[in-house]
C-alpha positions as CSV (number, residue, x, y, z in Angstrom):
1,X,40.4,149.2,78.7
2,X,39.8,147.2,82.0
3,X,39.6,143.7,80.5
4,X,41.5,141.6,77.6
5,X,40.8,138.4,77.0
6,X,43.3,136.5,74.7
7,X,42.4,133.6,72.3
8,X,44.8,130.9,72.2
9,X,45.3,127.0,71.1
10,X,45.8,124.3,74.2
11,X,49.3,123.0,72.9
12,X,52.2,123.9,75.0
13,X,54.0,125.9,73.0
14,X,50.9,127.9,72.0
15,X,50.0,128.4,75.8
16,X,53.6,129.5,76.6
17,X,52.9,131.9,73.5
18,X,49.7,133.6,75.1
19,X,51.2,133.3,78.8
20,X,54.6,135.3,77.1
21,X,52.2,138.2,75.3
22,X,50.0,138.3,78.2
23,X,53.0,139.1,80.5
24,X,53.7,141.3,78.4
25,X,51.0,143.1,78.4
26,X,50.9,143.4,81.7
27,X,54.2,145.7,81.7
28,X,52.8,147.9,79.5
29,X,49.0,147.9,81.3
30,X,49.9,146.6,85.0
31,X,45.9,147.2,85.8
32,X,44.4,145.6,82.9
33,X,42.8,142.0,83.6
34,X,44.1,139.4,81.1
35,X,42.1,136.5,80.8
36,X,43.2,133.3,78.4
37,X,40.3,131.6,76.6
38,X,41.9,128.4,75.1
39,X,40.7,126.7,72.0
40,X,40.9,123.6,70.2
41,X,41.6,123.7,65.9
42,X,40.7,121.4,63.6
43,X,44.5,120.9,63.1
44,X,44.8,119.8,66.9
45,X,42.1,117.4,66.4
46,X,43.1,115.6,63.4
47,X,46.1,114.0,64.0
48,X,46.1,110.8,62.0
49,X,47.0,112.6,58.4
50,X,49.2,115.1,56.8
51,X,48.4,118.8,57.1
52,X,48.3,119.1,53.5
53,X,45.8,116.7,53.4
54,X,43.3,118.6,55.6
55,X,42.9,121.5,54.3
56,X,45.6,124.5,53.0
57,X,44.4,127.3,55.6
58,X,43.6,128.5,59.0
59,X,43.8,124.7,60.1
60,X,45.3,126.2,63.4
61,X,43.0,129.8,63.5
62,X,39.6,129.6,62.8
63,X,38.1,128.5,65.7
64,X,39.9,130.8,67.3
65,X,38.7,133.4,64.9
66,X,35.5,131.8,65.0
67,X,35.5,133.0,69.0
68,X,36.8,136.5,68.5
69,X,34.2,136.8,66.1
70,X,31.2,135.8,68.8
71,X,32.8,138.8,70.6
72,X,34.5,135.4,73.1
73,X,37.7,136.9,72.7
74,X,39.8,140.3,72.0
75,X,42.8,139.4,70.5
76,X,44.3,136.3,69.4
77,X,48.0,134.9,69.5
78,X,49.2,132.9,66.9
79,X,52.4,131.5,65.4
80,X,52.9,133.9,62.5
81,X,53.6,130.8,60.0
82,X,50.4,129.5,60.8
83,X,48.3,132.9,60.0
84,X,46.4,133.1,56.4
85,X,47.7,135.8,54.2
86,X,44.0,136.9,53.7
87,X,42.4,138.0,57.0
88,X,38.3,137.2,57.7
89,X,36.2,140.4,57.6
90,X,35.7,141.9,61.5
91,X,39.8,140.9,62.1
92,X,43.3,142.4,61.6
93,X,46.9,141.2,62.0
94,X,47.6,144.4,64.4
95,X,51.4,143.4,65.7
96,X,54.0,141.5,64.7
97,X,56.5,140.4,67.7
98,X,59.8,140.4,67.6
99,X,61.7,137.6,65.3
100,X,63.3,134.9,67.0
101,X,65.9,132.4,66.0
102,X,64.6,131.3,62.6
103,X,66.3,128.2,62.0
104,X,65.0,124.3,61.8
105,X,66.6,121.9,64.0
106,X,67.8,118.3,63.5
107,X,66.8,116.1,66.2
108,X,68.4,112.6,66.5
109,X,69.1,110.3,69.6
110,X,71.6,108.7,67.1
111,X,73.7,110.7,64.8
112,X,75.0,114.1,65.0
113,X,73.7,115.9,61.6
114,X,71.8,115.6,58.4
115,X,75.1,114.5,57.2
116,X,75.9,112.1,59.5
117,X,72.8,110.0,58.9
118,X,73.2,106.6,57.2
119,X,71.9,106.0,54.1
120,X,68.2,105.2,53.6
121,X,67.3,106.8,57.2
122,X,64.1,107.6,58.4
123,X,63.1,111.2,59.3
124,X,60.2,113.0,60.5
125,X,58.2,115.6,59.3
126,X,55.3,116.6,57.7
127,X,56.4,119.6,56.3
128,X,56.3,119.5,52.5
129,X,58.8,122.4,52.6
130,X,61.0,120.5,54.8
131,X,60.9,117.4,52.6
132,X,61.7,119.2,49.5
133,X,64.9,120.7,50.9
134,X,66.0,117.5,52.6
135,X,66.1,115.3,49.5
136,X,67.9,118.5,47.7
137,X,70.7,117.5,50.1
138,X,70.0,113.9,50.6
139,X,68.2,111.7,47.8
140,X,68.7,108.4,49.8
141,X,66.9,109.6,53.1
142,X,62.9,107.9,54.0
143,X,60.6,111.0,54.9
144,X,58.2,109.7,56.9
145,X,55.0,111.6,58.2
146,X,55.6,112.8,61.7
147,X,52.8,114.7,63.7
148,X,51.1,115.1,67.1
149,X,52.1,117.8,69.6
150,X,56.0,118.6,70.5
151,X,56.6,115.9,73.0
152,X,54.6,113.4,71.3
153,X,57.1,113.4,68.3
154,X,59.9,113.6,70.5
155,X,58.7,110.1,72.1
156,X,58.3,108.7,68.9
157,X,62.0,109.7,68.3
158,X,62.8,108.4,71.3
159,X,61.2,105.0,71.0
160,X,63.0,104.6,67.8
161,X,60.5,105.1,64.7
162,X,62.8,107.5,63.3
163,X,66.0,108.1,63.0
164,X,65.5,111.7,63.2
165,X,63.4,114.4,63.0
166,X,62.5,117.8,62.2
167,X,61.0,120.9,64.3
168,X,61.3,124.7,64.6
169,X,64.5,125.4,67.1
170,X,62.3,128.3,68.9
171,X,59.9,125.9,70.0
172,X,62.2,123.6,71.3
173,X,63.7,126.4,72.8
174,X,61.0,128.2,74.3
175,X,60.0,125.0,75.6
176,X,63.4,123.7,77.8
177,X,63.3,120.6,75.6
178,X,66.4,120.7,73.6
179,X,68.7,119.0,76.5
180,X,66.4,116.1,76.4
181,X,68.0,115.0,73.0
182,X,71.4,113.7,72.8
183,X,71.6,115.4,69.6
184,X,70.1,118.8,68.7
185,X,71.6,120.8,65.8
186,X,70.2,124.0,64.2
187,X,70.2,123.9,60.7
188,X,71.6,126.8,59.1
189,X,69.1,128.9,57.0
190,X,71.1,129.3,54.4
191,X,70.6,125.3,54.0
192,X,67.0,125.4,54.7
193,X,65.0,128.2,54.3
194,X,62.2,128.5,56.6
195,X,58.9,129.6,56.1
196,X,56.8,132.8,55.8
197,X,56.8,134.0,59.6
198,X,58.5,131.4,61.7
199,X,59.5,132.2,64.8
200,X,57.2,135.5,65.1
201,X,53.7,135.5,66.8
202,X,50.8,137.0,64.9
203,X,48.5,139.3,67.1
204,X,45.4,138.9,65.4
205,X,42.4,141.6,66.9
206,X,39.1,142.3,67.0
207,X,38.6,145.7,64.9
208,X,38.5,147.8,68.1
209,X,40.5,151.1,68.4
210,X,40.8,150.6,71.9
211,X,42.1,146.8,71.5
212,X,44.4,147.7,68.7
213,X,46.3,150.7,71.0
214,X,46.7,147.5,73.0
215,X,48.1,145.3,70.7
216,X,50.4,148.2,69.4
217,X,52.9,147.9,72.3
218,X,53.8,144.3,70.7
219,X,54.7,145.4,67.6
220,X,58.4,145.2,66.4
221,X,59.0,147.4,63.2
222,X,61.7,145.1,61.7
223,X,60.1,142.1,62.5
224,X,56.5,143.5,60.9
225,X,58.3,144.2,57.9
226,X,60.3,141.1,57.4
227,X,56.3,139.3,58.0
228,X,55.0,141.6,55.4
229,X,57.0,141.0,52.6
230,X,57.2,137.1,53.1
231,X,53.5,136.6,53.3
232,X,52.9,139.1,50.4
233,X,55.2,136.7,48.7
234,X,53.1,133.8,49.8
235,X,49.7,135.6,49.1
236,X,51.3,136.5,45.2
237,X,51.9,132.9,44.9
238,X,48.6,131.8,46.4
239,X,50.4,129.2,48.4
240,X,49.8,127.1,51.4
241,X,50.5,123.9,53.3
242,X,49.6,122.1,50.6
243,X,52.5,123.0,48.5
244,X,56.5,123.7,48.9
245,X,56.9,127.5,49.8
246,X,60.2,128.9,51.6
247,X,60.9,132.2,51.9
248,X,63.0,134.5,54.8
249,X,63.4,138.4,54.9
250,X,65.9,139.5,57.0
251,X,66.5,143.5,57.8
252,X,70.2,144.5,58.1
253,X,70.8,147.9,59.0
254,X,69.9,149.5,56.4
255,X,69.1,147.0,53.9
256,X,66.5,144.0,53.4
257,X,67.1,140.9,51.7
258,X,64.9,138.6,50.6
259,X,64.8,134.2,49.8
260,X,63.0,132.4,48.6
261,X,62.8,128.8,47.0
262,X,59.6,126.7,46.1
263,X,59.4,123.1,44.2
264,X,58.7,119.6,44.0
265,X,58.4,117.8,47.4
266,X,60.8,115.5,46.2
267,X,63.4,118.0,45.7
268,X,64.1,117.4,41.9
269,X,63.0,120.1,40.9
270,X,63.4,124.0,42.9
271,X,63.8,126.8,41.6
272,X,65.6,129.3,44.0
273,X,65.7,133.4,44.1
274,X,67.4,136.4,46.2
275,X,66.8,139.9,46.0
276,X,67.4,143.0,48.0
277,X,66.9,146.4,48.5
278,X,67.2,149.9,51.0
279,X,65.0,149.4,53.9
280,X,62.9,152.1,52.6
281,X,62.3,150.7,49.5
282,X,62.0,147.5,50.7
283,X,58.3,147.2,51.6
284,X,57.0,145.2,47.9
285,X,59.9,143.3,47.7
286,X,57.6,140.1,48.5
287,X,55.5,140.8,45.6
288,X,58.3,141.6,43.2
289,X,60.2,138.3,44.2
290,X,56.9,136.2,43.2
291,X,56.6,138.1,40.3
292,X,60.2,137.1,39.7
293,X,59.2,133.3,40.1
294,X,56.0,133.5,38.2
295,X,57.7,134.3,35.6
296,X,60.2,131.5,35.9
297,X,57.0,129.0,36.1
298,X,56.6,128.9,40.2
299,X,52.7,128.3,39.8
300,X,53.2,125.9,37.1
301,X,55.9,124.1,39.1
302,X,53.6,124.4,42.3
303,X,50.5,123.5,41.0
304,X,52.7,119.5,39.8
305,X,53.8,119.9,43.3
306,X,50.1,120.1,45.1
307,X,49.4,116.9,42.6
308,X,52.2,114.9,43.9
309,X,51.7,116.1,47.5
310,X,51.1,113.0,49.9
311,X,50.0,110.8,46.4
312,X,50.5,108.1,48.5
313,X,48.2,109.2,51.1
314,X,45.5,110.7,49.0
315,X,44.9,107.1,47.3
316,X,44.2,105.4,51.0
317,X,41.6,107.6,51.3
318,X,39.1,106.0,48.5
Protein backbone atom coordinates (compact mmCIF):
# COMPACT_ATOMS: atom_id res chain seq x y z
CA UNK A 1 0.00 0.00 0.00
CA UNK A 2 1.52 3.36 -1.37
CA UNK A 3 -1.13 5.75 0.10
CA UNK A 4 -3.13 6.08 3.58
CA UNK A 5 -5.24 8.69 4.23
CA UNK A 6 -6.35 9.08 7.92
CA UNK A 7 -9.87 10.54 9.01
CA UNK A 8 -9.66 12.77 11.88
CA UNK A 9 -11.70 15.61 13.96
CA UNK A 10 -10.16 19.40 13.76
CA UNK A 11 -9.81 19.73 17.63
CA UNK A 12 -6.32 19.79 19.00
CA UNK A 13 -6.20 16.98 20.80
CA UNK A 14 -7.76 14.98 18.04
CA UNK A 15 -5.18 16.34 15.44
CA UNK A 16 -2.30 15.64 17.86
CA UNK A 17 -4.07 12.03 17.91
CA UNK A 18 -3.88 11.49 14.01
CA UNK A 19 -0.38 13.43 13.74
CA UNK A 20 0.86 10.67 16.78
CA UNK A 21 -0.62 7.47 14.77
CA UNK A 22 0.50 8.83 11.51
CA UNK A 23 4.06 9.10 12.91
CA UNK A 24 3.73 6.08 13.79
CA UNK A 25 2.93 4.69 10.93
CA UNK A 26 5.58 6.02 9.27
CA UNK A 27 8.17 3.88 11.43
CA UNK A 28 6.59 0.92 10.66
CA UNK A 29 6.02 1.92 6.61
CA UNK A 30 8.77 4.78 6.10
CA UNK A 31 7.56 4.89 2.18
CA UNK A 32 3.98 5.00 2.64
CA UNK A 33 2.19 8.53 1.98
CA UNK A 34 0.03 9.52 4.97
CA UNK A 35 -2.41 12.07 4.24
CA UNK A 36 -4.89 13.69 7.13
CA UNK A 37 -8.41 14.42 5.92
CA UNK A 38 -9.94 16.50 8.84
CA UNK A 39 -13.62 16.54 9.68
CA UNK A 40 -16.05 18.32 11.61
CA UNK A 41 -18.90 16.14 14.01
CA UNK A 42 -21.98 17.12 14.89
CA UNK A 43 -20.58 17.15 18.48
CA UNK A 44 -17.96 19.91 17.46
CA UNK A 45 -20.69 21.93 16.09
CA UNK A 46 -23.18 21.99 18.68
CA UNK A 47 -21.67 23.51 21.48
CA UNK A 48 -24.45 25.37 23.27
CA UNK A 49 -26.06 21.99 25.12
CA UNK A 50 -25.19 18.90 26.97
CA UNK A 51 -23.94 15.93 25.06
CA UNK A 52 -26.59 13.93 26.44
CA UNK A 53 -28.97 16.08 25.06
CA UNK A 54 -27.82 15.66 21.47
CA UNK A 55 -27.88 12.47 20.85
CA UNK A 56 -26.31 9.08 22.85
CA UNK A 57 -23.94 7.91 19.85
CA UNK A 58 -21.22 8.59 17.34
CA UNK A 59 -21.73 12.38 18.15
CA UNK A 60 -17.90 12.60 17.51
CA UNK A 61 -17.65 9.58 14.52
CA UNK A 62 -20.09 9.65 11.94
CA UNK A 63 -19.01 12.04 9.77
CA UNK A 64 -15.98 10.73 9.87
CA UNK A 65 -17.40 7.33 9.15
CA UNK A 66 -19.65 9.00 6.84
CA UNK A 67 -16.09 9.80 4.76
CA UNK A 68 -14.50 6.43 5.08
CA UNK A 69 -17.57 5.12 3.87
CA UNK A 70 -17.43 7.53 0.39
CA UNK A 71 -14.10 5.59 0.08
CA UNK A 72 -12.63 9.77 1.42
CA UNK A 73 -10.65 8.05 3.86
CA UNK A 74 -8.78 4.61 4.98
CA UNK A 75 -8.74 4.55 8.51
CA UNK A 76 -9.97 6.64 11.14
CA UNK A 77 -8.52 7.69 14.66
CA UNK A 78 -10.66 8.20 17.44
CA UNK A 79 -10.64 8.51 21.21
CA UNK A 80 -11.67 5.04 22.16
CA UNK A 81 -14.41 6.54 24.72
CA UNK A 82 -15.96 8.26 22.01
CA UNK A 83 -16.35 4.90 19.66
CA UNK A 84 -20.05 3.15 19.54
CA UNK A 85 -19.92 -0.37 20.86
CA UNK A 86 -21.82 -1.36 17.56
CA UNK A 87 -19.77 -0.70 14.47
CA UNK A 88 -21.64 0.63 10.92
CA UNK A 89 -21.64 -2.16 8.21
CA UNK A 90 -18.34 -1.63 5.63
CA UNK A 91 -16.09 -0.61 9.16
CA UNK A 92 -14.10 -2.38 11.89
CA UNK A 93 -12.35 -1.25 15.15
CA UNK A 94 -8.93 -2.95 13.78
CA UNK A 95 -6.32 -1.66 16.71
CA UNK A 96 -6.46 -0.60 19.94
CA UNK A 97 -3.33 1.66 21.06
CA UNK A 98 -1.68 1.42 23.93
CA UNK A 99 -3.51 2.66 27.34
CA UNK A 100 -2.46 5.78 28.81
CA UNK A 101 -2.76 7.39 32.17
CA UNK A 102 -6.49 6.77 32.84
CA UNK A 103 -7.21 9.11 35.42
CA UNK A 104 -9.57 12.47 35.56
CA UNK A 105 -8.03 15.56 36.63
CA UNK A 106 -9.09 18.43 38.93
CA UNK A 107 -8.49 21.64 37.52
CA UNK A 108 -8.78 24.80 39.79
CA UNK A 109 -6.90 28.23 39.68
CA UNK A 110 -8.11 28.38 43.39
CA UNK A 111 -7.98 25.36 45.58
CA UNK A 112 -5.88 22.44 45.57
CA UNK A 113 -8.46 19.30 45.50
CA UNK A 114 -11.94 18.13 45.34
CA UNK A 115 -11.60 18.33 48.98
CA UNK A 116 -10.37 21.49 49.39
CA UNK A 117 -13.24 23.29 47.55
CA UNK A 118 -15.65 25.37 49.65
CA UNK A 119 -18.92 24.49 50.12
CA UNK A 120 -21.51 25.17 47.33
CA UNK A 121 -18.64 25.45 44.60
CA UNK A 122 -19.13 25.57 41.07
CA UNK A 123 -17.54 22.85 38.87
CA UNK A 124 -17.50 22.03 35.28
CA UNK A 125 -18.37 19.23 33.34
CA UNK A 126 -20.75 17.79 31.31
CA UNK A 127 -20.08 14.40 31.95
CA UNK A 128 -23.05 12.62 33.64
CA UNK A 129 -20.52 10.10 34.84
CA UNK A 130 -18.44 12.71 36.35
CA UNK A 131 -21.39 14.33 38.04
CA UNK A 132 -22.65 11.22 39.63
CA UNK A 133 -19.37 10.44 41.28
CA UNK A 134 -18.71 14.00 42.41
CA UNK A 135 -21.82 14.41 44.51
CA UNK A 136 -21.08 10.71 45.85
CA UNK A 137 -18.15 12.55 47.49
CA UNK A 138 -19.53 15.96 47.69
CA UNK A 139 -23.44 16.63 48.07
CA UNK A 140 -22.95 20.50 48.60
CA UNK A 141 -20.89 21.09 45.17
CA UNK A 142 -22.90 23.20 41.91
CA UNK A 143 -22.29 21.03 38.63
CA UNK A 144 -22.52 23.32 36.11
CA UNK A 145 -22.40 22.41 32.26
CA UNK A 146 -18.95 22.98 30.91
CA UNK A 147 -18.26 22.44 27.11
CA UNK A 148 -16.39 23.78 24.05
CA UNK A 149 -12.90 22.60 23.07
CA UNK A 150 -9.84 22.13 25.76
CA UNK A 151 -8.74 25.65 25.95
CA UNK A 152 -11.98 27.12 25.67
CA UNK A 153 -12.94 25.54 29.14
CA UNK A 154 -9.74 26.32 30.44
CA UNK A 155 -10.52 30.13 29.77
CA UNK A 156 -13.69 29.96 31.23
CA UNK A 157 -11.81 28.54 34.30
CA UNK A 158 -9.56 31.06 34.12
CA UNK A 159 -12.06 34.00 33.85
CA UNK A 160 -13.70 32.75 36.89
CA UNK A 161 -17.11 30.92 35.94
CA UNK A 162 -16.12 28.05 37.90
CA UNK A 163 -14.36 27.21 40.55
CA UNK A 164 -13.16 24.19 38.98
CA UNK A 165 -13.34 21.84 36.50
CA UNK A 166 -13.07 18.46 35.16
CA UNK A 167 -11.06 16.86 32.00
CA UNK A 168 -9.21 13.63 31.08
CA UNK A 169 -5.35 14.14 32.51
CA UNK A 170 -4.02 12.51 28.97
CA UNK A 171 -5.44 15.30 27.15
CA UNK A 172 -4.09 17.77 29.23
CA UNK A 173 -1.14 16.01 29.05
CA UNK A 174 -0.61 15.25 25.51
CA UNK A 175 -1.36 18.74 25.05
CA UNK A 176 1.46 20.77 27.36
CA UNK A 177 -1.37 22.40 29.15
CA UNK A 178 -1.24 21.20 32.63
CA UNK A 179 1.49 24.05 33.77
CA UNK A 180 -0.89 26.61 32.67
CA UNK A 181 -3.07 25.89 35.90
CA UNK A 182 -1.96 26.75 39.23
CA UNK A 183 -3.66 23.66 40.34
CA UNK A 184 -3.78 20.39 38.42
CA UNK A 185 -4.43 17.10 40.47
CA UNK A 186 -5.10 13.63 39.01
CA UNK A 187 -7.82 12.06 40.58
CA UNK A 188 -7.22 8.65 41.66
CA UNK A 189 -9.35 5.95 39.88
CA UNK A 190 -10.15 4.21 42.53
CA UNK A 191 -12.23 7.60 43.45
CA UNK A 192 -13.52 7.99 40.07
CA UNK A 193 -13.82 5.46 37.72
CA UNK A 194 -13.38 6.46 34.23
CA UNK A 195 -15.07 5.45 31.38
CA UNK A 196 -15.13 2.60 28.68
CA UNK A 197 -11.80 3.34 26.72
CA UNK A 198 -10.37 6.55 27.99
CA UNK A 199 -7.11 7.27 27.23
CA UNK A 200 -6.83 4.68 24.27
CA UNK A 201 -7.37 5.66 20.54
CA UNK A 202 -9.73 3.58 18.39
CA UNK A 203 -8.43 2.72 14.85
CA UNK A 204 -11.45 2.46 13.06
CA UNK A 205 -10.79 0.94 9.06
CA UNK A 206 -12.17 0.48 6.03
CA UNK A 207 -12.77 -3.45 5.52
CA UNK A 208 -9.60 -3.75 3.45
CA UNK A 209 -7.07 -6.59 4.06
CA UNK A 210 -4.41 -4.45 2.90
CA UNK A 211 -5.46 -1.36 5.29
CA UNK A 212 -6.11 -3.65 8.22
CA UNK A 213 -2.18 -5.29 8.02
CA UNK A 214 -1.66 -1.54 8.39
CA UNK A 215 -3.53 -0.79 11.22
CA UNK A 216 -2.25 -4.05 12.87
CA UNK A 217 1.21 -2.53 13.85
CA UNK A 218 -0.94 -0.18 16.37
CA UNK A 219 -2.41 -2.67 18.19
CA UNK A 220 -1.45 -3.25 21.93
CA UNK A 221 -2.77 -6.82 23.16
CA UNK A 222 -3.40 -5.64 26.79
CA UNK A 223 -4.75 -2.47 25.90
CA UNK A 224 -7.24 -4.35 23.16
CA UNK A 225 -8.32 -6.43 25.84
CA UNK A 226 -8.87 -4.11 28.63
CA UNK A 227 -11.21 -2.01 25.46
CA UNK A 228 -13.01 -5.27 24.86
CA UNK A 229 -14.31 -6.11 27.92
CA UNK A 230 -15.35 -2.47 29.00
CA UNK A 231 -17.31 -1.80 25.87
CA UNK A 232 -18.81 -5.34 25.98
CA UNK A 233 -19.85 -4.16 29.30
CA UNK A 234 -21.27 -1.01 27.88
CA UNK A 235 -22.88 -2.73 24.84
CA UNK A 236 -24.68 -5.46 27.58
CA UNK A 237 -25.92 -2.50 29.27
CA UNK A 238 -26.91 -0.61 26.18
CA UNK A 239 -25.47 2.50 27.55
CA UNK A 240 -24.39 5.84 26.32
CA UNK A 241 -23.76 9.47 27.03
CA UNK A 242 -27.02 9.85 28.03
CA UNK A 243 -26.74 7.92 31.15
CA UNK A 244 -24.06 7.24 34.10
CA UNK A 245 -21.71 4.30 33.04
CA UNK A 246 -18.07 3.78 34.63
CA UNK A 247 -16.21 1.00 34.05
CA UNK A 248 -11.98 0.31 33.96
CA UNK A 249 -10.26 -3.10 33.10
CA UNK A 250 -6.86 -3.18 34.01
CA UNK A 251 -4.42 -6.34 33.04
CA UNK A 252 -1.90 -7.29 35.77
CA UNK A 253 0.46 -9.84 34.89
CA UNK A 254 -1.41 -12.38 34.78
CA UNK A 255 -4.64 -11.42 35.96
CA UNK A 256 -7.56 -8.82 34.85
CA UNK A 257 -9.74 -7.02 36.97
CA UNK A 258 -12.66 -5.43 36.27
CA UNK A 259 -15.00 -1.97 37.79
CA UNK A 260 -17.53 -0.82 37.31
CA UNK A 261 -20.25 1.53 38.80
CA UNK A 262 -23.42 3.17 37.13
CA UNK A 263 -26.33 5.39 38.85
CA UNK A 264 -28.24 8.45 39.32
CA UNK A 265 -26.48 11.62 38.12
CA UNK A 266 -27.04 12.97 41.29
CA UNK A 267 -25.08 10.43 43.07
CA UNK A 268 -27.85 9.11 45.46
CA UNK A 269 -28.18 6.24 44.19
CA UNK A 270 -24.93 3.75 42.50
CA UNK A 271 -24.59 0.69 42.60
CA UNK A 272 -20.90 -0.49 42.44
CA UNK A 273 -19.18 -3.96 41.25
CA UNK A 274 -15.53 -5.73 40.98
CA UNK A 275 -14.67 -8.88 39.45
CA UNK A 276 -11.62 -10.57 38.22
CA UNK A 277 -10.22 -13.39 36.58
CA UNK A 278 -6.79 -15.25 34.81
CA UNK A 279 -5.88 -13.33 31.78
CA UNK A 280 -6.91 -16.19 29.76
CA UNK A 281 -10.19 -16.44 30.98
CA UNK A 282 -10.69 -13.05 31.15
CA UNK A 283 -12.06 -12.10 27.69
CA UNK A 284 -16.27 -12.09 28.79
CA UNK A 285 -15.67 -10.63 31.94
CA UNK A 286 -17.50 -7.34 30.52
CA UNK A 287 -20.53 -9.31 29.79
CA UNK A 288 -20.55 -11.21 33.04
CA UNK A 289 -20.05 -7.96 35.09
CA UNK A 290 -23.37 -6.44 33.35
CA UNK A 291 -24.97 -9.46 33.82
CA UNK A 292 -23.99 -9.10 37.47
CA UNK A 293 -25.65 -5.51 37.51
CA UNK A 294 -28.71 -6.48 35.55
CA UNK A 295 -29.44 -8.44 37.93
CA UNK A 296 -28.99 -5.97 40.71
CA UNK A 297 -31.48 -3.52 38.64
CA UNK A 298 -28.61 -1.47 36.53
CA UNK A 299 -31.18 -0.91 33.55
CA UNK A 300 -33.97 -0.14 35.83
CA UNK A 301 -31.65 2.24 37.77
CA UNK A 302 -30.29 3.65 34.36
CA UNK A 303 -33.34 3.98 32.52
CA UNK A 304 -34.63 6.75 36.09
CA UNK A 305 -31.20 8.00 35.38
CA UNK A 306 -31.68 8.92 31.35
CA UNK A 307 -35.17 10.59 32.86
CA UNK A 308 -33.48 12.84 35.20
CA UNK A 309 -30.58 13.52 32.83
CA UNK A 310 -30.23 17.35 32.19
CA UNK A 311 -34.29 17.75 33.43
CA UNK A 312 -33.54 21.03 33.72
CA UNK A 313 -32.38 21.46 30.28
CA UNK A 314 -34.77 19.26 28.49
CA UNK A 315 -37.73 21.63 29.68
CA UNK A 316 -35.90 24.99 28.05
CA UNK A 317 -36.25 23.26 25.00
CA UNK A 318 -40.23 23.49 24.61
Amino acid sequence: MDRLIIATRGSQLALWQAEYVKSELKKAFPQMEIELEIVTSTGDKILDKPLALIGGKGLFTKEIEDVMLAGRAHLAVHSLKDVPTQMLEGLKLAAITKRDDIRDCFLSHKYSSIENLPEGAVVGTTSLRRQMQLRAIRTDLKIKNLRGNVNTRLRKLAEGEYDAIILAYVGMKRLGLLDGVPYHDPIDDSIMIPPSGQASLGIEIINDEEVAKVASVLNDEDSALAAKIERDFVAELEGSCQVPIAVNAKVEEERVLVRAMVGLPDGTEILKEVIDAPREEAASLGVKLAEIMIEAGAKELLARAEEMAFKEERAERF
